[in-house]
N, C-alpha and C positions, 0 to 999 in steps of 0.2 A: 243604842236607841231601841226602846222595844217596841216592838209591836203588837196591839192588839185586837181583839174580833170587835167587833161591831156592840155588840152588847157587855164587854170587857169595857172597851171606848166611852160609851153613857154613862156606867158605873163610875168608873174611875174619873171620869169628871165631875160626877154631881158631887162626889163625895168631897173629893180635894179641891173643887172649887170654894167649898163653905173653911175650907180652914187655909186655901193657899192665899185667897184673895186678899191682898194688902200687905202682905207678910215681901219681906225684903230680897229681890234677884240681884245677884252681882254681877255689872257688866264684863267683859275677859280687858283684864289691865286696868280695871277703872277701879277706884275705891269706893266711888258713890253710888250705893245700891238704889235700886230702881222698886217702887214698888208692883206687884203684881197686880195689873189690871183683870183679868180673864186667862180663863184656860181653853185653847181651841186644839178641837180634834181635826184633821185631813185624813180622808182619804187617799193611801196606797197602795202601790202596787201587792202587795201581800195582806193589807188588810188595813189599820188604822193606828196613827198616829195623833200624841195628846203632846201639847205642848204647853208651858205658860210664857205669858206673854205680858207686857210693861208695855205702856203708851203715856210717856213723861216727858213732860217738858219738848215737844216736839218731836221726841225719839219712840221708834218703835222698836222694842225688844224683844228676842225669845228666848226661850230657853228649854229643853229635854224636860218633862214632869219628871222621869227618876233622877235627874242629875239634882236638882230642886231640893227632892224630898230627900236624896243624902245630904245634900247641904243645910238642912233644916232640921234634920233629925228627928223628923215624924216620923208614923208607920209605913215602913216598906211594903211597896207594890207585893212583892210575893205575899206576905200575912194577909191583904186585904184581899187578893185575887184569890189565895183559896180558902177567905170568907164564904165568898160568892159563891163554890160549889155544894 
């Protein structure tokens, strides 16, 4: 799970919200993928957490944004984090 700063956290939401949004999460055990409703960041203890998240069918899901984005085979957090510098 990684963690990121505060303005890592905005970033990496705005961007991978416009391409995660709707795109397919698999529950653990289940075959029938969930689609991705929204991506929500928390606040931690070290700094900030991004997650995606499924609200289907009365279930609420989450899931890690990098576990996501290896399973979707889009561009990895590292290339895009050090766009940003």
């Amino acid at each position: 799970m990684r963690i990121f700063t505060k303005d890592e956290a905005e970033s990496v939401t705005k961007y991978y919200s416009e391409i995660l949004i709707g795109k397919p999460i698999m529950p653990p055990g289940n075959s029938n993928p969930y689609p991705i409703s929204s991506l929500k960041t928390t606040k931690a203890e070290e700094g900030y957490l991004v997650k995606c998240l499924s609200k289907y069918m009365n279930k609420t899901m989450s899931k890690d944004l990098e576990i996501v984005i290896s399973e979707l085979n889009i561009l990895p957090l590292d290339k895009f984090l050090s766009n940003l510098d």
